[in-house]
C-alpha positions as CSV (number, residue, x, y, z in Angstrom):
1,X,13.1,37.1,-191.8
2,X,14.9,33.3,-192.0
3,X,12.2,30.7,-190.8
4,X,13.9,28.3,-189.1
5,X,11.1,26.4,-188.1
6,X,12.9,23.1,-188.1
7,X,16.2,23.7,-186.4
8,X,17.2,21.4,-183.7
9,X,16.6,23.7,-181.4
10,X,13.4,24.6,-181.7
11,X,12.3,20.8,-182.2
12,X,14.2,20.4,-178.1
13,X,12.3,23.3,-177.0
14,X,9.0,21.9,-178.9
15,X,9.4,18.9,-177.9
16,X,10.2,19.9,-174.0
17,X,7.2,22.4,-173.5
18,X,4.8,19.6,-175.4
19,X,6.5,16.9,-172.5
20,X,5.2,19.4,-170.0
21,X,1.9,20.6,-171.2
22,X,1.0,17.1,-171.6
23,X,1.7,16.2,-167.9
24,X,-0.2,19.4,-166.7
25,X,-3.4,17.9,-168.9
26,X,-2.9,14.1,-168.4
27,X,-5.8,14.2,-165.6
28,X,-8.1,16.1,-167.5
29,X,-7.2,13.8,-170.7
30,X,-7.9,10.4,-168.5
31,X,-11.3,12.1,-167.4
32,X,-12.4,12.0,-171.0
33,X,-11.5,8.4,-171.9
34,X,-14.3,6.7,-172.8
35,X,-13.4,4.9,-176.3
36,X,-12.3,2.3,-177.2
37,X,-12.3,1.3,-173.5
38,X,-12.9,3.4,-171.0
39,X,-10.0,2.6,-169.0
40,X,-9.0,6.2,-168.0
41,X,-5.4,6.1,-168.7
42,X,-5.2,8.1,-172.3
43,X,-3.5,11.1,-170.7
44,X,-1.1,9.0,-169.1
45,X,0.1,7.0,-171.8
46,X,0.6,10.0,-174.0
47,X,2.2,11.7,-171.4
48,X,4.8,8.9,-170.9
49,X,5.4,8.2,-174.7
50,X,6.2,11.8,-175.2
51,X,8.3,12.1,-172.0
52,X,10.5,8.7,-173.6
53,X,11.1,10.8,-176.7
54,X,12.4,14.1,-174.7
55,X,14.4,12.0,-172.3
56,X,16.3,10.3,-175.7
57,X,16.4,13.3,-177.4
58,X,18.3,15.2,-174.7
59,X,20.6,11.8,-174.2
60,X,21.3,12.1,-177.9
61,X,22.4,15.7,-177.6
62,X,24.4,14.6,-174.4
63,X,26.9,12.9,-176.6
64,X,27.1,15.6,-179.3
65,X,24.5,14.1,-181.7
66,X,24.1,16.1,-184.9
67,X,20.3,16.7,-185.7
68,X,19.5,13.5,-187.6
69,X,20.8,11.3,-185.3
70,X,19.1,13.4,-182.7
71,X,16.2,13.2,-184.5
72,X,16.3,9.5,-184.3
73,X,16.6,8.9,-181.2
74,X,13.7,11.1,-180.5
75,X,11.6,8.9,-182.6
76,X,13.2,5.7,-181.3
77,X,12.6,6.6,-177.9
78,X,8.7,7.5,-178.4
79,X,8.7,3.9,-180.1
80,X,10.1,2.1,-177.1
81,X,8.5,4.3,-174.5
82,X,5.2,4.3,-176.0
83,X,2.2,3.0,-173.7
84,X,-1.7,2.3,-174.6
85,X,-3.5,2.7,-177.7
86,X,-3.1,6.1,-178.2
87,X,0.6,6.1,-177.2
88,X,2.0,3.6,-179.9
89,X,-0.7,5.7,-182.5
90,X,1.2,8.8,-181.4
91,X,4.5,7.5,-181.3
92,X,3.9,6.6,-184.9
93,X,3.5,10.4,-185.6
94,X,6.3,11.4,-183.8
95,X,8.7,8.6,-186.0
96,X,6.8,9.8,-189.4
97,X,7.2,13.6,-188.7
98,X,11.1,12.9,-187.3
99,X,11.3,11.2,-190.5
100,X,9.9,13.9,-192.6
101,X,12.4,16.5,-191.0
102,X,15.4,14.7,-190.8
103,X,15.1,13.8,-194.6
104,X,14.5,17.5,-195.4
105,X,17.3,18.3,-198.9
106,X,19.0,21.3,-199.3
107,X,16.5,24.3,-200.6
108,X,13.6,22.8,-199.4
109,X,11.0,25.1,-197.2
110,X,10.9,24.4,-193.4
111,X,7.3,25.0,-193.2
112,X,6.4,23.1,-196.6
113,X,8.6,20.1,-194.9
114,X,7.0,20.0,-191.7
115,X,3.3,20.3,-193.3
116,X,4.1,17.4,-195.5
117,X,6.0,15.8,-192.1
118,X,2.8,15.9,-190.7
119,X,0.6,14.8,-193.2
120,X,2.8,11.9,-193.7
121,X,2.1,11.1,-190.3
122,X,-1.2,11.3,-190.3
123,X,-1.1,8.8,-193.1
124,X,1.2,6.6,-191.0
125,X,-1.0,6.4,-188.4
126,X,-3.9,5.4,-189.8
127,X,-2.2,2.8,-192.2
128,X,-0.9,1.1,-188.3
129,X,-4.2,0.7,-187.0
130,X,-6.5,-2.5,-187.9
131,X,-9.4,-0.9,-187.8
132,X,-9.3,2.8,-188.0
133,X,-12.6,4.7,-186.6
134,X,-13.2,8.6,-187.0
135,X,-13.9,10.5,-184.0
136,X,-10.6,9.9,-183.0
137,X,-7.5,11.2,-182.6
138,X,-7.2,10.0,-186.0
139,X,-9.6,12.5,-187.5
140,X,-8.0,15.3,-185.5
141,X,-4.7,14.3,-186.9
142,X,-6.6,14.5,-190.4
143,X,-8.0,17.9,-189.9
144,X,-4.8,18.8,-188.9
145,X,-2.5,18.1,-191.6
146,X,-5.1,19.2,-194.4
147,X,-4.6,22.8,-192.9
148,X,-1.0,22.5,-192.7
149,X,-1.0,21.8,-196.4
150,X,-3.5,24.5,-197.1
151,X,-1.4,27.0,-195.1
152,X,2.0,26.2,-196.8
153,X,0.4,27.1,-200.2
154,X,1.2,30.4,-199.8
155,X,4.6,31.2,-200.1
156,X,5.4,33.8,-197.3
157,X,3.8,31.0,-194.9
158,X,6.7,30.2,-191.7
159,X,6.5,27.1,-189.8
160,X,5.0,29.2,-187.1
161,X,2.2,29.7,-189.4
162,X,1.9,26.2,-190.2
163,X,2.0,24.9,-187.0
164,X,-1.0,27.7,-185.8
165,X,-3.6,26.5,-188.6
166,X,-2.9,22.9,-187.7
167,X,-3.5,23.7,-183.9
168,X,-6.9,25.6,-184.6
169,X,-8.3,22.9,-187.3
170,X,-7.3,20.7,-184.2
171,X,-9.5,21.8,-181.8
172,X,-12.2,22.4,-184.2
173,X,-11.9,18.6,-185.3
174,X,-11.6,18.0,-181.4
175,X,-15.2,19.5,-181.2
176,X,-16.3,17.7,-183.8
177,X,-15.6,14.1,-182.4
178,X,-19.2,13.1,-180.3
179,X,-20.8,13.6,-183.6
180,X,-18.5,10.7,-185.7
181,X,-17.9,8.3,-182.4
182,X,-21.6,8.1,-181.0
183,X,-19.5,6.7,-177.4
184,X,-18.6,10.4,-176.9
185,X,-21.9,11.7,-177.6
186,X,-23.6,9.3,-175.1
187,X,-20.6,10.2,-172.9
188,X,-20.7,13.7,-173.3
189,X,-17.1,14.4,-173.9
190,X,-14.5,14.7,-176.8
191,X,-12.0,12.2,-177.6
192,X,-9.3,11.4,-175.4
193,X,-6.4,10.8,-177.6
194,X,-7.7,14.1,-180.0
195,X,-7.9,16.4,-176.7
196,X,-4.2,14.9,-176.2
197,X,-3.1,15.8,-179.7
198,X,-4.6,19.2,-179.3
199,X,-2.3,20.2,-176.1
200,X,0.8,19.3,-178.3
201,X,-0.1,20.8,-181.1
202,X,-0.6,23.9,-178.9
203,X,2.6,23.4,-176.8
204,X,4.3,23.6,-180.7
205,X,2.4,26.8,-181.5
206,X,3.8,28.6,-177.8
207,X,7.3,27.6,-178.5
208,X,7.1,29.0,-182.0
209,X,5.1,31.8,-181.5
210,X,4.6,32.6,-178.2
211,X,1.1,32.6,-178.1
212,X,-1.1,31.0,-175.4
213,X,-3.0,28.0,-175.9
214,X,-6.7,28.2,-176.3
215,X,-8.3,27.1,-173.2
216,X,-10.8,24.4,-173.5
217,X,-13.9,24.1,-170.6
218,X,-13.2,20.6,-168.9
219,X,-15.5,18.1,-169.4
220,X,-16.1,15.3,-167.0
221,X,-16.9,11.9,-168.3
222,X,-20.1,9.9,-167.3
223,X,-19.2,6.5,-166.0
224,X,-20.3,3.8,-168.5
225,X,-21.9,0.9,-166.8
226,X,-20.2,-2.8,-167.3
227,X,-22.8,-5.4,-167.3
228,X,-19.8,-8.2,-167.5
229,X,-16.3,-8.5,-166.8
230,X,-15.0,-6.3,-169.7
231,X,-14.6,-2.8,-170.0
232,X,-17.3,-2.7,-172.7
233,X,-19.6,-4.8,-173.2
234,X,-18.7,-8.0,-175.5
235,X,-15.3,-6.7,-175.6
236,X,-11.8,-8.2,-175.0
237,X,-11.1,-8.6,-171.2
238,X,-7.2,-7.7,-171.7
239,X,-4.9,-5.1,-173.5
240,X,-1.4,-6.7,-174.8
241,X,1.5,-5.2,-175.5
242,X,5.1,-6.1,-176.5
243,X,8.1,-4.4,-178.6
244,X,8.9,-6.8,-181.2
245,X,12.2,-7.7,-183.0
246,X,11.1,-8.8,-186.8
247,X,11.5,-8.3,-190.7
248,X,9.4,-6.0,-192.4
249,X,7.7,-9.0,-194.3
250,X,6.4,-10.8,-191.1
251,X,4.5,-7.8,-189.7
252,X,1.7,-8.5,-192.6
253,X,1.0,-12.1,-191.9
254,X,1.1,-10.8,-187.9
255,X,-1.4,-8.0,-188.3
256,X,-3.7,-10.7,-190.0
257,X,-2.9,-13.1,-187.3
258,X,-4.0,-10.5,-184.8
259,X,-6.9,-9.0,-186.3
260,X,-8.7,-12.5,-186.0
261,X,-8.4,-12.6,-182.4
262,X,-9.3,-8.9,-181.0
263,X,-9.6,-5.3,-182.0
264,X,-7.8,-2.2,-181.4
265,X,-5.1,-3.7,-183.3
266,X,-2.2,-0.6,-183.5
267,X,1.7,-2.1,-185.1
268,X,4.0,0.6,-185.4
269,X,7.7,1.0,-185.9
270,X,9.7,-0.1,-189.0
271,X,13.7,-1.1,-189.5
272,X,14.0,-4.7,-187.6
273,X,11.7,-3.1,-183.8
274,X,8.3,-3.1,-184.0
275,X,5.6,-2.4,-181.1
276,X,2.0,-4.2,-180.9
277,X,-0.8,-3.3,-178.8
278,X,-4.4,-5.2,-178.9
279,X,-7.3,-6.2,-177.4
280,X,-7.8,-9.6,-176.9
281,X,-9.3,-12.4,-174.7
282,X,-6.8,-14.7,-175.8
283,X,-3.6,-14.2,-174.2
284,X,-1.1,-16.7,-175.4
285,X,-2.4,-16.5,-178.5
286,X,-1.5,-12.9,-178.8
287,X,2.3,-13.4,-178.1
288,X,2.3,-16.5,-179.7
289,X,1.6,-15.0,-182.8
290,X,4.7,-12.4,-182.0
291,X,6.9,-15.4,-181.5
292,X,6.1,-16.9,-185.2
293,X,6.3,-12.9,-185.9
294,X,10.4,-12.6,-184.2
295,X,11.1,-11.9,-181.1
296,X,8.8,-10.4,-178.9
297,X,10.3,-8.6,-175.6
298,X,8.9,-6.1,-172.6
299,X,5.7,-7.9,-172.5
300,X,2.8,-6.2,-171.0
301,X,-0.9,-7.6,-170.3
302,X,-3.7,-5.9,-168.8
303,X,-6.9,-6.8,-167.4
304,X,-9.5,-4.1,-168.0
305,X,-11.8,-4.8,-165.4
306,X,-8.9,-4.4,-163.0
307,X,-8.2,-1.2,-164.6
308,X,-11.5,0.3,-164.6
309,X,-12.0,-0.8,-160.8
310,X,-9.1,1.5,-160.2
311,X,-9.6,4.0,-162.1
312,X,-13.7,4.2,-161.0
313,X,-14.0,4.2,-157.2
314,X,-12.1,3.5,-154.0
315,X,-11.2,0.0,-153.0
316,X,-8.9,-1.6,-151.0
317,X,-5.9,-1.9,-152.2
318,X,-4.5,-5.7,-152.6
319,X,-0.7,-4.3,-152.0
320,X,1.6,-4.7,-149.3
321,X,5.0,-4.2,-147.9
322,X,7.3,-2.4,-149.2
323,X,9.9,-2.8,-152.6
324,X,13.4,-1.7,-153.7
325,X,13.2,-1.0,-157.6
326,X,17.3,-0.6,-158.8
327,X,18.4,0.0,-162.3
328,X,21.7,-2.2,-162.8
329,X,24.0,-1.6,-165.5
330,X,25.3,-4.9,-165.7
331,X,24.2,-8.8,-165.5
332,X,26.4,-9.2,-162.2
333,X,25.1,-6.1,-160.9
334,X,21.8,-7.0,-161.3
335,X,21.9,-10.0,-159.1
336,X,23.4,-7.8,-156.4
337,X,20.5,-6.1,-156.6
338,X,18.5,-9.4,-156.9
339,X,20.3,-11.0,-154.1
340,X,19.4,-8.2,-152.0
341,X,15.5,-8.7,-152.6
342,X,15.0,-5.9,-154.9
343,X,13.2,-5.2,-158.1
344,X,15.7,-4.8,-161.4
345,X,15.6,-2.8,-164.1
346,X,18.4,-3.1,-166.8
347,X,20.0,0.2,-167.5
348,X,23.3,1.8,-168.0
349,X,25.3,4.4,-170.0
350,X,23.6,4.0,-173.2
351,X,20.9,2.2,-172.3
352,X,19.1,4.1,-170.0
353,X,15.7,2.7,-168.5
354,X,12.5,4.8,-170.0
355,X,9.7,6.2,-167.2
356,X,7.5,3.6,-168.7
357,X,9.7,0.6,-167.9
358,X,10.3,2.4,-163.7
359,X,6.8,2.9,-163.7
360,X,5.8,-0.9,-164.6
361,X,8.7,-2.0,-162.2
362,X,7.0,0.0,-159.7
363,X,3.3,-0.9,-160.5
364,X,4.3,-4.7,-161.1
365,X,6.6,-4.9,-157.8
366,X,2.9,-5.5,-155.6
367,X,4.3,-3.2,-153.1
368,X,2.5,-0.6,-151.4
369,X,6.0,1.1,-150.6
370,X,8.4,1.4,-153.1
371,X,12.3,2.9,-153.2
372,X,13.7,3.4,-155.9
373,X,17.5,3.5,-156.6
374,X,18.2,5.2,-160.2
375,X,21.9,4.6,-159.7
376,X,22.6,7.0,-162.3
377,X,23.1,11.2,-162.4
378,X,20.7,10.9,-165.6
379,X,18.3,7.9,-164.2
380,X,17.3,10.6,-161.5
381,X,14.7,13.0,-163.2
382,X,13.3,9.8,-165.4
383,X,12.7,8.0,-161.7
384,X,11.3,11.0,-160.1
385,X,8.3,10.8,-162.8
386,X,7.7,7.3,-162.7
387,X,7.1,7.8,-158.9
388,X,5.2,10.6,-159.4
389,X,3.2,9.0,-162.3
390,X,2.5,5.9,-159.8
391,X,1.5,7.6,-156.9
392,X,-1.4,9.4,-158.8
393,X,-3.1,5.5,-158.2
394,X,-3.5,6.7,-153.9
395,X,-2.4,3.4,-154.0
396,X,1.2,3.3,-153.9
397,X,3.9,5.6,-151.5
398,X,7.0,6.0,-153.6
399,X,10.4,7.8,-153.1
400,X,13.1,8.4,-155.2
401,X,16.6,7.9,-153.9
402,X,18.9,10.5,-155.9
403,X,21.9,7.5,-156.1
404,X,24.3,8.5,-158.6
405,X,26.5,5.8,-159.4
406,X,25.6,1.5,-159.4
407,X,27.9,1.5,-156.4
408,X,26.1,4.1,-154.5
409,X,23.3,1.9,-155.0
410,X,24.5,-1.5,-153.8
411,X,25.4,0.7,-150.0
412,X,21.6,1.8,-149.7
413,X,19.7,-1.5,-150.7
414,X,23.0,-2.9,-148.1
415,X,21.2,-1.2,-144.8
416,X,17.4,-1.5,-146.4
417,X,15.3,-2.4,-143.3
418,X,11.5,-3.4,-144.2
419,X,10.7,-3.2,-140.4
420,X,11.8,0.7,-139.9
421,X,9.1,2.6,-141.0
422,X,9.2,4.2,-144.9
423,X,9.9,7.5,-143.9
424,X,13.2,6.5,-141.8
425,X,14.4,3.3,-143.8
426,X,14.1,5.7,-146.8
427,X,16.5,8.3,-144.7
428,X,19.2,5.6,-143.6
429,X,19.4,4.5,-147.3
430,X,19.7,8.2,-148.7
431,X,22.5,9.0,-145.8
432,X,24.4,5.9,-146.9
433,X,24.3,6.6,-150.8
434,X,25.6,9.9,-150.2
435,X,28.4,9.1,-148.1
436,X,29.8,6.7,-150.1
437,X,32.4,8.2,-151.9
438,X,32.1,6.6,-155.5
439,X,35.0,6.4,-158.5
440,X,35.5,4.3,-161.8
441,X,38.2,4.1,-164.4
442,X,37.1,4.0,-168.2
443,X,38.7,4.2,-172.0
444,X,38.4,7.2,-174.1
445,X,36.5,6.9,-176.8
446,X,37.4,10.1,-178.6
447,X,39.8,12.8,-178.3
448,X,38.2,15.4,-175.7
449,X,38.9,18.3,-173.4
450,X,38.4,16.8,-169.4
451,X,38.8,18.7,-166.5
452,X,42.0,16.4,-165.4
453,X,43.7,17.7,-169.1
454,X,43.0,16.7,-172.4
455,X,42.4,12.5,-173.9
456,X,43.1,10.8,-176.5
457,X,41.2,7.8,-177.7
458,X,42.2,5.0,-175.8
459,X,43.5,6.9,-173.1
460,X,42.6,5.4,-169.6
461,X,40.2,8.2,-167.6
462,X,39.7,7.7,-163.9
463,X,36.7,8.9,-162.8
464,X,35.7,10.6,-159.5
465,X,31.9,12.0,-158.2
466,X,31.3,11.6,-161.8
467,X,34.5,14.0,-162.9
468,X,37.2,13.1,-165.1
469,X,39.8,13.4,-162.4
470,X,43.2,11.1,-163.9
471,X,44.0,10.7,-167.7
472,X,46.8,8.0,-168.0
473,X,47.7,5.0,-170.2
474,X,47.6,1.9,-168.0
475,X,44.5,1.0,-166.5
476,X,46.2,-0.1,-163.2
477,X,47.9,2.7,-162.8
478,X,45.1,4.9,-163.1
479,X,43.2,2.9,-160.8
480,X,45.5,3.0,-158.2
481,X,45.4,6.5,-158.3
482,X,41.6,6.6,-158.1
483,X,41.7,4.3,-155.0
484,X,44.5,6.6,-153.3
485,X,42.5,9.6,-153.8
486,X,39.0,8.2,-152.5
487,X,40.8,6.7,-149.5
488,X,42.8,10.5,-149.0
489,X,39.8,11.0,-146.9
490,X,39.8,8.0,-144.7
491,X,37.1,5.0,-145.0
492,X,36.9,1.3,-143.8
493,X,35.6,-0.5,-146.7
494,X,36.1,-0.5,-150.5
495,X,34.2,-2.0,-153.0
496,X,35.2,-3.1,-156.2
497,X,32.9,-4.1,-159.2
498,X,34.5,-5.3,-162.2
499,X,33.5,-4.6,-165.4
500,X,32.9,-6.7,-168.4
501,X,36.0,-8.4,-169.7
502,X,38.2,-5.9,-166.7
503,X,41.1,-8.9,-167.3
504,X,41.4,-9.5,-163.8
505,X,41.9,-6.0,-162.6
506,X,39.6,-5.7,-159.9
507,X,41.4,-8.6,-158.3
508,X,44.7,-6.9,-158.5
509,X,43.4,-4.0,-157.0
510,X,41.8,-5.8,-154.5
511,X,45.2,-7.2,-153.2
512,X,46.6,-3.8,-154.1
513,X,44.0,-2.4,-151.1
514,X,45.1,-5.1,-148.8
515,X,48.5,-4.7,-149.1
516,X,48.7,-0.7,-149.1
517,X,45.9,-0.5,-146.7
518,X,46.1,-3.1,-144.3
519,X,43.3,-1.5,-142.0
520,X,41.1,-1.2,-145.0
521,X,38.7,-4.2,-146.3
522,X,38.0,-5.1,-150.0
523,X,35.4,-6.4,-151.4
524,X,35.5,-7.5,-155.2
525,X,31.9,-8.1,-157.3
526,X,31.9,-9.1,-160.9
527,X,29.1,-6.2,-161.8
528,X,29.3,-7.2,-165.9
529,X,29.3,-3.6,-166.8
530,X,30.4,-2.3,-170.3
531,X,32.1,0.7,-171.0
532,X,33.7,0.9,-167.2
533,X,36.6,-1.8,-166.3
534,X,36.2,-0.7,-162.6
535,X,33.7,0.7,-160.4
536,X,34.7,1.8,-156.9
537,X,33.1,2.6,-153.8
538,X,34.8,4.1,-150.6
539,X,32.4,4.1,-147.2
């Protein structure tokens, strides 16, 4: 039988049962953190990095990608979306084995090429941490590789096969951990970030081979006492993160840089993006050094003992009111949204915000309510994990408003009312999204079949509930007829939001509304949106 271990489709469905496993063990996978801060967050983090990946891998495949440049995105995505110590270590796995595969030359063996894949990962991984430590999910990593090799020595070996030695010498390295990392031992519990390993290795073995993976007794972790203001004792009080535009040649001189003034030093990525994580006490000194480094971006800093406090026992909680959280496609857009007192998130076709960067919009907003407008049909799922990811805290109410266009958007956070209470200032937004009947007018980029008839590139496309519904060649025209149609079923108000560059057509269609539709008013924004000229909203 063909082994065809390392199709594309198997590496969606691997890739899509892994996403899920890992958010059904995330809680059990925080319970165990203990090293090399006990912060509780491990399963989390992992959790979210591998969600980033499946939510680019499945945008990539949206647009037709072929398998490398699926591939790519996959590992791109776990790179930007990656969170915590063990979620920029194991978004370096995911880029080294994406690598692996998507380099893989004609006669080559799928299971010989993932075993490698993963071996080269290993070896990745350990080469982007300062200081690497065994016990770890490092060591797991190890054990797992070795066997991988070892299984693809024999020739009738599948990738199936492969991956099913490399998920058993997993959990038997996973076992192994409280004797290298005496933390665990005092702690009685395995490693974190190896238990996290463990489920996706597992999750690869069920999509290949169907079998069940091997449950493992839960272990609960003993709280480790703080005698100062740091997680551990002598340790750095914060945890800094930031993605990092830079040449290869600066990360060296960084890493240095960065060793001096912390631990748990992880730089991953490669090609002009890097991310950082460390421990430090030092703040500015940490992104200082990224600014010699490039450009660093999507700063994060956390204080541990605020973490821990958390993550140990009940408090009360320091937020209040309640927050809107938008994603804007556009620089116009987003001070609407800004304007209109909520929280923005940059997003847009193409550029679709990560759970990781909802989820810090939501945690940073300080509310103890939170709305959240995705503003986009493929925003909604990625929002409705952030706000299920942020209300695991107790701390923090959050609902998701399915809004499926920008303008959709701009009528909810219109009739947001702090002083109604969440339940019904969350139903009078919904209402008014969904009545507003919503429509834009873009360019072809390629020839296509659309449900209005086929396109040519740089045919104009009028778009309505998200369906091509006009193909034309002038954008006004096409525009008009967008307007007429949304307007076919009566409404008082439209709004226009022009696009980046639109040449003034927003205006004309302005007056055009005016003029043909005297008892209708228009409203004309400059939204800064690419890809769409003309975004239009009927209510």
């Amino acid at each position: 039988m063909q082994d065809v271990g390392v199709e594309l489709d198997n590496i969606v469905r691997i890739v899509d049962i892994a996403t899920e496993a890992l958010s059904e063990a995330r809680e059990e996978i925080n319970a165990l953190n203990v090293f090399p801060v006990p912060d509780g967050d491990t399963g989390t983090n992992m959790f979210l990095t591998m969600n980033a990946a499946r939510e680019a891998i499945h945008e990539a495949l949206a647009t037709g990608a072929d398998r490398g440049t699926a591939i790519a995105a996959c590992s791109r995505g776990a790179l930007l979306g990656a969170r915590g110590n063990s979620g920029v270590i194991f978004s370096q796995m995911i880029g080294a084995i994406g690598s692996g595969i998507a380099r893989m030359g004609p006669g080559e063996r799928y299971a010989e090429t993932f075993a490698h894949s993963l071996r080269a990962a290993t070896e990745a991984s350990y080469a982007a941490v300062g200081t690497p430590v065994e016990g770890t999910m490092l060591s797991v990593a190890r054990a797992a590789s070795d066997a991988a090799v070892a299984a693809v020595d024999d020739p009738s070996a599948r990738t199936g096969d492969v991956i099913t030695a490399a998920a058993q010498a997993a959990r038997e390295a996973l076992e192994r951990t409280p004797e290298q990392l005496k933390a665990l031992a005092d702690a009685g519990v395995v490693d974190a970030g190896g238990r996290g390993l463990c489920v996706i290795l597992d999750a690869a073995d069920l999509a290949m081979s169907g079998r069940r993976p091997v449950s493992v007794p839960r272990r609960k972790s003993i709280p480790v006492p703080l005698p100062t203001n740091d997680l551990t004792e002598g340790g750095p009080s914060y945890e800094v993160m930031y993605l990092l535009d830079a040449t290869d040649e600066a990360i060296a001189p960084l890493r240095t840089t960065l060793a001096g003034l912390g631990d748990s030093l992880v730089v991953v990525g490669g090609e002009g993006l890097w991310n950082v994580h460390v421990h430090v006490d030092d703040v500015g000194a940490a992104i200082e050094a990224g600014i010699v480094a490039g450009r660093p971006h999507r700063v994060r800093v956390t204080h541990f003992a605020e973490q821990i406090a958390q993550a140990t026992g009940p408090r009360a909680s320091a937020r209040t009111g309640r927050a809107v959280v938008a994603v804007a496609a556009g620089p116009g857009l987003g001070d609407l949204f800004t304007e209109s007192g909520a929280v923005v998130v940059s997003g847009g076709p193409g550029n679709r915000p990560s759970t990781g960067m909802l989820l810090e919009a939501i945690e940073s907003s300080g509310a103890a309510e939170v709305v959240v407008l995705p503003n986009d049909p493929d925003s909604v799922r990625v929002a409705e994990v952030a706000a299920r990811t942020a209300e695991e805290s107790g701390e923090i109410r959050v609902a998701v408003i399915p809004s499926q266009a920008q303008v959709q958007g701009l009528a909810a956070v219109a009739v947001h009312e702090p002083g109604r209470s969440f339940d019904q200032d969350v139903l009078h937004m919904t209402a008014t999204a969904r009545h507003a009947r919503h429509g834009a007018v873009t360019v072809a980029a390629k020839q296509a079949i659309t449900m209005a008839g086929p396109c040519e590139p740089g045919d104009v496309l009028g778009v309505i509930e998200g369906d091509f519904a006009v193909v034309g060649k002038e954008l006004d025209q096409v525009a008009r007829e967008i307007i007429d149609r949304l307007l076919g079923g009566g409404g008082e108000m439209v709004t226009l939001v022009a696009g980046q560059d639109d040449g003034g057509l927003a205006e004309r269609l302005g007056s055009y509304v005016e003029e043909t539709y005297p008892i209708v008013d228009a409203v004309v924004y400059d939204g800064g949106q690419e890809r769409y000229p003309l975004l239009v909203a009927v209510e």
